[in-house]
MDAnalysis code that builds the backbone (N, CA, C; Angstrom):
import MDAnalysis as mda
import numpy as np

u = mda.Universe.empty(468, n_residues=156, atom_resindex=np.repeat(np.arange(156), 3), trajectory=True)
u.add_TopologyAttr("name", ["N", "CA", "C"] * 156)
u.add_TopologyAttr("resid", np.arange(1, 157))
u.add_TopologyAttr("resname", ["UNK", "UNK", "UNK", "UNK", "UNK", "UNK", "UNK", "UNK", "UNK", "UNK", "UNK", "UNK", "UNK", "UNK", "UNK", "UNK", "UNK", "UNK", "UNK", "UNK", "UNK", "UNK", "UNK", "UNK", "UNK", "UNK", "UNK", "UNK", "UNK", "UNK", "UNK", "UNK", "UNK", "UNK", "UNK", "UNK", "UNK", "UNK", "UNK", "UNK", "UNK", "UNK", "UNK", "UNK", "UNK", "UNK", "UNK", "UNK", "UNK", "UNK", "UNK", "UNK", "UNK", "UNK", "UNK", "UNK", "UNK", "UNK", "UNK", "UNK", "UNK", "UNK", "UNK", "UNK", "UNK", "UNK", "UNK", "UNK", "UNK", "UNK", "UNK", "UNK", "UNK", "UNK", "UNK", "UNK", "UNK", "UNK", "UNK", "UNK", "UNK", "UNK", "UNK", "UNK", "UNK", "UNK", "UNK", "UNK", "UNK", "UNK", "UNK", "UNK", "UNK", "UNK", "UNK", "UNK", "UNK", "UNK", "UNK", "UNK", "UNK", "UNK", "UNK", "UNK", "UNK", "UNK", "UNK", "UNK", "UNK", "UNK", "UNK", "UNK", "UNK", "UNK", "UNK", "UNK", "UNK", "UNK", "UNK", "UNK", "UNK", "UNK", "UNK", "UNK", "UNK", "UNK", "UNK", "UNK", "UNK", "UNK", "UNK", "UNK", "UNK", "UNK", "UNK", "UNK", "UNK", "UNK", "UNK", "UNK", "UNK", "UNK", "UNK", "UNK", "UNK", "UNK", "UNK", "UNK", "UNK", "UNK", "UNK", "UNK", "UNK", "UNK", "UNK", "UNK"])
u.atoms.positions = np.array([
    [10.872, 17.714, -6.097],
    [11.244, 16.370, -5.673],
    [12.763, 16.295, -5.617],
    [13.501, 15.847, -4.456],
    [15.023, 15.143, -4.319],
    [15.298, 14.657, -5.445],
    [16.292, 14.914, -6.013],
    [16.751, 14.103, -6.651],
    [17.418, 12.563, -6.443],
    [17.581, 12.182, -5.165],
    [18.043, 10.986, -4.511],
    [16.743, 9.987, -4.657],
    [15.516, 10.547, -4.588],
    [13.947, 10.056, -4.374],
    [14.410, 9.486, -5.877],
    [14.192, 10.592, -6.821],
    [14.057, 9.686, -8.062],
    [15.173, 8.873, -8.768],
    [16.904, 9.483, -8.514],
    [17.610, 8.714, -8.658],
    [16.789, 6.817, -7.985],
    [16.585, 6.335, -6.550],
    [16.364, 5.411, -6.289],
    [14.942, 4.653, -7.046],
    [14.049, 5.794, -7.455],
    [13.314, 5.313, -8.316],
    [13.410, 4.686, -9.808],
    [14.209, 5.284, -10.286],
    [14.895, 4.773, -11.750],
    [15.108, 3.732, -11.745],
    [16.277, 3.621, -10.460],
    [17.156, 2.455, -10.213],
    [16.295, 1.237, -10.088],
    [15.311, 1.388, -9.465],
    [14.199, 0.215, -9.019],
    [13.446, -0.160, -10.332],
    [12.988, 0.927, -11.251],
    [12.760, 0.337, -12.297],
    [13.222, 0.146, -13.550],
    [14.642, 0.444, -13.281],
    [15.698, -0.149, -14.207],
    [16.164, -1.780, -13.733],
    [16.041, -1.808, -12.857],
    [16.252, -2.985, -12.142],
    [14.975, -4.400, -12.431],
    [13.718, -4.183, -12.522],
    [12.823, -4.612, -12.826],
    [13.033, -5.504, -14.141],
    [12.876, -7.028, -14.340],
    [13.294, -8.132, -15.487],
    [12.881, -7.989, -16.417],
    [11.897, -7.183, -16.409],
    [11.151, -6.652, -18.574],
    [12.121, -6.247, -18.780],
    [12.502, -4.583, -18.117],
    [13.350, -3.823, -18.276],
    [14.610, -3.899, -18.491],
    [15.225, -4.549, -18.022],
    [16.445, -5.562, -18.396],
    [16.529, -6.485, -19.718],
    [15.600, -7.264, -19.812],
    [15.351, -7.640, -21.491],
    [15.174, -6.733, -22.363],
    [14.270, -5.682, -22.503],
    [14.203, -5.319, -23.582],
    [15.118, -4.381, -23.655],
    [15.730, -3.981, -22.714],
    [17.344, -3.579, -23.350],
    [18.175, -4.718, -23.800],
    [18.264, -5.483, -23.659],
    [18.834, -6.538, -24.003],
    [18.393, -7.004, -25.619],
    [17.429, -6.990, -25.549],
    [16.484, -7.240, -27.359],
    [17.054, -5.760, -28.052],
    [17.524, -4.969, -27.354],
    [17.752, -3.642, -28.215],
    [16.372, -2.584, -28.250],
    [15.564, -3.078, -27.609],
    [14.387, -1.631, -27.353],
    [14.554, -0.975, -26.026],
    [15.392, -0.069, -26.230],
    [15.562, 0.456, -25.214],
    [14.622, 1.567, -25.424],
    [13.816, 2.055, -26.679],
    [13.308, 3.084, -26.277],
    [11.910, 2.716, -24.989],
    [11.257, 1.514, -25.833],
    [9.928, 1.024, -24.904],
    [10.308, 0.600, -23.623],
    [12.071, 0.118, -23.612],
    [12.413, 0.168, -21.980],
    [12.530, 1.510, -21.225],
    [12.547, 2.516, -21.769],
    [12.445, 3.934, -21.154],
    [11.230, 4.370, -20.960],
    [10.498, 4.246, -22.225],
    [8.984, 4.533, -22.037],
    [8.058, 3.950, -20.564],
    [8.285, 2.207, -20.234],
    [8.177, 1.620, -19.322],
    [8.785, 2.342, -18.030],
    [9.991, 2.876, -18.025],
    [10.987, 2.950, -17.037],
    [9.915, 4.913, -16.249],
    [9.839, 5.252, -17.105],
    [9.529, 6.850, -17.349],
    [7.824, 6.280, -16.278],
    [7.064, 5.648, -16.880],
    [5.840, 5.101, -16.447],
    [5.746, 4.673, -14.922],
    [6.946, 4.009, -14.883],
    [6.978, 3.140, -13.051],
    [7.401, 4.363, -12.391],
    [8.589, 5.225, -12.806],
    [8.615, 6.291, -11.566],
    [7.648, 7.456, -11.717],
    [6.708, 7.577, -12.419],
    [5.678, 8.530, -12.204],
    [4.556, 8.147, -11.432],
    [4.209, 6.670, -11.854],
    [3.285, 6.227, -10.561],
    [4.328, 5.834, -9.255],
    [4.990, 5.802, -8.638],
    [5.984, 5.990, -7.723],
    [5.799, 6.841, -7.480],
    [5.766, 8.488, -7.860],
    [5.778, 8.933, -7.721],
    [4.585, 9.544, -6.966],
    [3.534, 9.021, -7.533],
    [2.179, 9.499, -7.276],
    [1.972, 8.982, -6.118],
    [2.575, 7.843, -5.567],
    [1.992, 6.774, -4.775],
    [3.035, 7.564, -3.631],
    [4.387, 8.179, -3.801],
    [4.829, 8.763, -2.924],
    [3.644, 10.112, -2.188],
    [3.455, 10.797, -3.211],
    [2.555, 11.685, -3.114],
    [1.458, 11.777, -2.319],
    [0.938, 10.832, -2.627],
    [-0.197, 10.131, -1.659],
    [-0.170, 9.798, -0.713],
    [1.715, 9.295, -0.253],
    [1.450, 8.667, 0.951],
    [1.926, 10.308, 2.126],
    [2.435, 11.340, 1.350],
    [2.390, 12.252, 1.879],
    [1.205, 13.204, 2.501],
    [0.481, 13.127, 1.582],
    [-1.168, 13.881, 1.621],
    [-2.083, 13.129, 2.549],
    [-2.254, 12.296, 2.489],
    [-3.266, 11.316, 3.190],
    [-3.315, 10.942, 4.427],
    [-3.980, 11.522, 5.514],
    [-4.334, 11.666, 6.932],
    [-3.860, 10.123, 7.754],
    [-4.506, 8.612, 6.623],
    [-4.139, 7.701, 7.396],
    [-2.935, 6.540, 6.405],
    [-2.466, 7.379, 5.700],
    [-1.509, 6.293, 4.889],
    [-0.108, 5.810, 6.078],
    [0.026, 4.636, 5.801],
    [1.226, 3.521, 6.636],
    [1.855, 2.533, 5.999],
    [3.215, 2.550, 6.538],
    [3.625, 1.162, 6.190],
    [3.489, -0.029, 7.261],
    [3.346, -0.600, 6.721],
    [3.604, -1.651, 8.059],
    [4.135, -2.889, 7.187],
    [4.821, -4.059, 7.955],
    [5.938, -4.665, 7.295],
    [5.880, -5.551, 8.708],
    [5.541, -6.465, 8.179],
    [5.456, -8.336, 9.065],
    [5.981, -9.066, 8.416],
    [5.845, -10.620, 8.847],
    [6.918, -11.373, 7.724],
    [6.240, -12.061, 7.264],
    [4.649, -11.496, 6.623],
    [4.481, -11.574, 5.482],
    [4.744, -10.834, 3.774],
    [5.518, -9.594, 4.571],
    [6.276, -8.831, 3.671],
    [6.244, -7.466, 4.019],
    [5.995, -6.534, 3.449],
    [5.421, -5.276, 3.739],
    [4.437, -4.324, 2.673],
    [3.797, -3.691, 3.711],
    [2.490, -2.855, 2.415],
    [2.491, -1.498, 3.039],
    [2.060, -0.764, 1.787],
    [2.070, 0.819, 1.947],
    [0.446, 0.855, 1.801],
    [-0.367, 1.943, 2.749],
    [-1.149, 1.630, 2.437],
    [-1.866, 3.108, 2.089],
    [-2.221, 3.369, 1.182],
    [-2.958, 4.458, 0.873],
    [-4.310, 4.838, 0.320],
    [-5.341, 4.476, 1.535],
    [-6.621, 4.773, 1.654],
    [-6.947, 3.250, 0.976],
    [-7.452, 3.860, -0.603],
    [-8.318, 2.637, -0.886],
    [-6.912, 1.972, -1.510],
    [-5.872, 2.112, -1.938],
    [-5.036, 1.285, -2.722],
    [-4.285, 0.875, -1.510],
    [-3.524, -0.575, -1.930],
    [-2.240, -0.529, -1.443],
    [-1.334, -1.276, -2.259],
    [-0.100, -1.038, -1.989],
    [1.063, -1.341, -2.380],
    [2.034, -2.215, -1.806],
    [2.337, -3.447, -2.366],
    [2.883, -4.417, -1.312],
    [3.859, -5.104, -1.707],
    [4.856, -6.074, -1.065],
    [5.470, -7.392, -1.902],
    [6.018, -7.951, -0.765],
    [6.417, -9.394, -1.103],
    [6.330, -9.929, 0.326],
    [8.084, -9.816, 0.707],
    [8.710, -8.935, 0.299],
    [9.673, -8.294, 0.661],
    [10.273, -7.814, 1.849],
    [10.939, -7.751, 3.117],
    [11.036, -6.766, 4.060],
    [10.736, -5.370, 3.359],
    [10.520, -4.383, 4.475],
    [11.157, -3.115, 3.887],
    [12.365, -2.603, 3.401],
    [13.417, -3.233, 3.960],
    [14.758, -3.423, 3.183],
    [14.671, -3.480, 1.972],
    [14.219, -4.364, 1.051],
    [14.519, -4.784, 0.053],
    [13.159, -3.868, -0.902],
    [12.180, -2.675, -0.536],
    [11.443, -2.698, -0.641],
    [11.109, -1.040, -0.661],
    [11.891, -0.750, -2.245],
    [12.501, 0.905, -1.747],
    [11.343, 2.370, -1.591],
    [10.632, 1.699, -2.666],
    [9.174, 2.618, -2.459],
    [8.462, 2.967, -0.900],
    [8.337, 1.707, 0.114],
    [8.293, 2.189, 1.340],
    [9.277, 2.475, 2.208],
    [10.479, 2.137, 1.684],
    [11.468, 2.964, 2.883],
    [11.634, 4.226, 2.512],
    [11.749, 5.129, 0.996],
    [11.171, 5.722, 0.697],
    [9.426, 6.944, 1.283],
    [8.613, 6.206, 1.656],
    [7.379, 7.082, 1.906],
    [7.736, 6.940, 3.683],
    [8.848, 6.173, 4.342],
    [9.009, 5.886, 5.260],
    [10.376, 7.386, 5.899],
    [11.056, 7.348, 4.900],
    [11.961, 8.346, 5.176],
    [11.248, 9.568, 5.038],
    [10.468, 10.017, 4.187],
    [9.770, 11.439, 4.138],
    [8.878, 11.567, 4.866],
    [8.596, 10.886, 6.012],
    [7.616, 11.145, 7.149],
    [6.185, 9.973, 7.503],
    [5.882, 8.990, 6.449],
    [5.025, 8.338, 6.623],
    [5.121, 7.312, 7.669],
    [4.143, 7.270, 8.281],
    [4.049, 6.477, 10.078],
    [4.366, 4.777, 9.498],
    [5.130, 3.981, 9.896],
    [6.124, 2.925, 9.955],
    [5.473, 1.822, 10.974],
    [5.101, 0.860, 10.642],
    [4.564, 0.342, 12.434],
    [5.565, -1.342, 11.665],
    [5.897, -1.332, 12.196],
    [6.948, -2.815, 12.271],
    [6.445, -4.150, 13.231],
    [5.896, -4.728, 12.494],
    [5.098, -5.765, 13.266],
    [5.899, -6.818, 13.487],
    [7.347, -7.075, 13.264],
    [7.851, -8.386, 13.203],
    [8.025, -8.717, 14.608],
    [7.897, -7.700, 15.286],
    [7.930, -8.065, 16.964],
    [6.518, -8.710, 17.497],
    [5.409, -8.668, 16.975],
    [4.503, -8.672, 17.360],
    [4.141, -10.871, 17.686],
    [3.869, -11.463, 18.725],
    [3.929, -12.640, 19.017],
    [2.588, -12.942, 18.580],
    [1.761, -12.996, 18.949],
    [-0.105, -13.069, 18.907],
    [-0.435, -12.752, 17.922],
    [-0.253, -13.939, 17.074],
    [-1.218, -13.369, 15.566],
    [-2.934, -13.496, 15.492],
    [-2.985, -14.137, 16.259],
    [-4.668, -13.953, 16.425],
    [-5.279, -13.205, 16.932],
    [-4.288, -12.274, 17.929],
    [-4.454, -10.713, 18.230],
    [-4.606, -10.174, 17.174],
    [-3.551, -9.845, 16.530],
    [-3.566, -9.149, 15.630],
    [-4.688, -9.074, 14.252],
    [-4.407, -10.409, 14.118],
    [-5.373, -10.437, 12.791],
    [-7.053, -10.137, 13.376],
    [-7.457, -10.337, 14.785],
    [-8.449, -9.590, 15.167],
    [-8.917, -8.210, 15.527],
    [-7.554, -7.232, 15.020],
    [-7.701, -5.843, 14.773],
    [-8.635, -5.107, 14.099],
    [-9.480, -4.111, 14.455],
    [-10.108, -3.722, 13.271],
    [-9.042, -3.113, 12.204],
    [-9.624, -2.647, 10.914],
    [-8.916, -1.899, 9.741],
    [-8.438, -0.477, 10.404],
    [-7.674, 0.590, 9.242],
    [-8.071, 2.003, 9.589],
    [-8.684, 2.152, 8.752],
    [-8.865, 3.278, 9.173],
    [-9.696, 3.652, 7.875],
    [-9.646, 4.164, 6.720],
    [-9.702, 4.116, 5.406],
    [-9.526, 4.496, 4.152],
    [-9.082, 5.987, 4.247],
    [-10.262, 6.891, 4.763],
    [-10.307, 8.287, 4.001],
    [-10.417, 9.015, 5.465],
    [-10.050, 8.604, 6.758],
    [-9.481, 9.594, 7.382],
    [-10.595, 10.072, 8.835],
    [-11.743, 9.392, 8.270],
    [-13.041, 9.564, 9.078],
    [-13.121, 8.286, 10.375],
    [-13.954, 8.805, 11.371],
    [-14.304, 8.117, 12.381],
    [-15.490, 7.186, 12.009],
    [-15.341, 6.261, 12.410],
    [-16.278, 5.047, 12.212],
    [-17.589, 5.376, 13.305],
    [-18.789, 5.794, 12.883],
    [-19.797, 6.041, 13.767],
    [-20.799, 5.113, 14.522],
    [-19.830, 3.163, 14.038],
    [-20.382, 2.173, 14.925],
    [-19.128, 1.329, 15.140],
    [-18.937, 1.466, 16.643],
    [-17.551, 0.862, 16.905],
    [-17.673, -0.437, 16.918],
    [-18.938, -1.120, 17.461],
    [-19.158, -2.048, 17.791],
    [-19.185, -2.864, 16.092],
    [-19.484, -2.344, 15.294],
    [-19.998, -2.744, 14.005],
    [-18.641, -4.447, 13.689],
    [-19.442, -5.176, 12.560],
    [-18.419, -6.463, 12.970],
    [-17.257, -6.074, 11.436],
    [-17.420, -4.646, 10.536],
    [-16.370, -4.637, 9.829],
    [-16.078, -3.220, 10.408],
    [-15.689, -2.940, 11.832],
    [-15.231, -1.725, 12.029],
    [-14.246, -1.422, 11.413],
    [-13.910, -0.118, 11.678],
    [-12.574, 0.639, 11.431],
    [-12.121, 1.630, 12.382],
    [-10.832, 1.770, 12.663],
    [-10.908, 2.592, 13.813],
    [-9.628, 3.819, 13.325],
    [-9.221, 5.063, 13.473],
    [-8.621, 6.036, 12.974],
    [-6.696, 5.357, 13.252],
    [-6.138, 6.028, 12.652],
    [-4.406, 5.574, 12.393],
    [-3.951, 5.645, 14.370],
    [-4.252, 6.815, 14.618],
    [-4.000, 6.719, 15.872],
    [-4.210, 5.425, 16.808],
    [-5.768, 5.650, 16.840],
    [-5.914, 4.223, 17.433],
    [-5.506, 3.032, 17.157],
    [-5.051, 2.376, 15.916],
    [-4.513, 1.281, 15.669],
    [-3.151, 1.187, 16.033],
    [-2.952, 2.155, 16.209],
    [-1.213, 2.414, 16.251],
    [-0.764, 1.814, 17.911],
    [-2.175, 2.409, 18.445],
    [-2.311, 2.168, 19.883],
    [-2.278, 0.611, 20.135],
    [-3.176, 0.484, 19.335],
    [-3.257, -1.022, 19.610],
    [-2.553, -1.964, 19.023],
    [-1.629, -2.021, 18.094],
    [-0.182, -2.828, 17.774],
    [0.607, -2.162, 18.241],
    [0.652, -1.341, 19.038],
    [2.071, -1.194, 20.015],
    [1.515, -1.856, 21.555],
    [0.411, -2.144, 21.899],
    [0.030, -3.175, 23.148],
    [0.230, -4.587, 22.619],
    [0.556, -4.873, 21.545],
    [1.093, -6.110, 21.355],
    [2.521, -6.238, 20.794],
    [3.068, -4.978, 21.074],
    [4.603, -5.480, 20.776],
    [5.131, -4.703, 19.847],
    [4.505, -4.290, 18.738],
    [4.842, -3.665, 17.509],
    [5.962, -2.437, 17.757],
    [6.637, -2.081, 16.757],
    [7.337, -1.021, 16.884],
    [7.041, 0.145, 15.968],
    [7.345, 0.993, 16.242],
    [6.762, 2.764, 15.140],
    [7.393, 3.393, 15.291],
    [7.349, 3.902, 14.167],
    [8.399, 4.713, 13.576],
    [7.712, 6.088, 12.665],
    [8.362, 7.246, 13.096],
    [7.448, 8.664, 12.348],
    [5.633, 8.467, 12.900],
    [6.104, 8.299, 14.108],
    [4.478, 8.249, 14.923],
    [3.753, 9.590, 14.637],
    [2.232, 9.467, 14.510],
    [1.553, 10.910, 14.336],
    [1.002, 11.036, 15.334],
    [0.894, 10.059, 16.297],
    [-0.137, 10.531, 17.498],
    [1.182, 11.973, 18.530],
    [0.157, 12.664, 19.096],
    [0.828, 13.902, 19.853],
    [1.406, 13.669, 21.106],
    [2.595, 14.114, 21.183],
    [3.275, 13.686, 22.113],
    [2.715, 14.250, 23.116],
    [2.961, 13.601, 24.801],
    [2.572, 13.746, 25.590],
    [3.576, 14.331, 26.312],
    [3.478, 15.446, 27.303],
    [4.369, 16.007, 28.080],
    [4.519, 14.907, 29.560],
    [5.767, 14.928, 29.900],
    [5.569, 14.149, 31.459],
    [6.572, 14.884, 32.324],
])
């Protein structure tokens, strides 16, 4: 792992208001213990968003979420302010930026992707899911922007 990755990880959960008090009360050890805890799951959650066929960020202005399979990770933050996904965003994870997007009733009538990477074997179904590619397809016909795209480029 970079050391810049976890330098910004520290920082984020040194930064965090427990963490700040109980150095302040003088327990700094249980503020380390805490501190040691947030960047290992950070860590994991980086991990994950590396490994995982359909993990994304995406970031509307309802905030932004990382999403990895069955978990996700969110706050109603931009990605700016929001270092864990600019983070899984800089090491390659697909980015879709919805703040462009006008038609929210488009949107929110999207199907899901899918958790674990598989094709949905009823499209028609009324809780479909459809693969990273395809969604990607379809919030960029409404405006969206992407970033670290996985679909294969096309020669012209």
């Amino acid at each position: 792992m970079q050391t810049g990755v976890l330098r910004v990880l520290r920082a984020t959960a040194a930064s965090w208001w427990r963490h700040r008090e109980l150095c302040r009360a003088g327990q700094t050890g249980l503020a380390r213990k805490l501190e040691r805890k947030a960047v290992l799951r950070d860590l994991g959650y980086l991990r994950q968003a590396a490994s995982l066929p359909n993990a994304h960020v995406i970031c509307g202005e309802g905030g932004t979420f990382l999403h990895l399979g069955w978990t996700t990770v969110s706050t109603f933050a931009p990605i700016e302010r929001f270092p864990l996904a600019a983070l899984a965003v800089a090491r390659g994870t697909p980015f879709i930026d919805i703040r462009p997007v006008t038609d929210g009733i488009a949107f929110a009538n999207l199907p899901r992707v899918t958790r674990d990477g598989s094709v949905e074997p009823d499209p028609c179904a009324l809780d479909r899911a459809v693969s990273l590619t395809t969604y990607i397809d379809m919030v960029e016909a409404l405006g969206s922007r992407i970033a670290n795209d996985p679909r294969p480029r096309q020669a012209t």
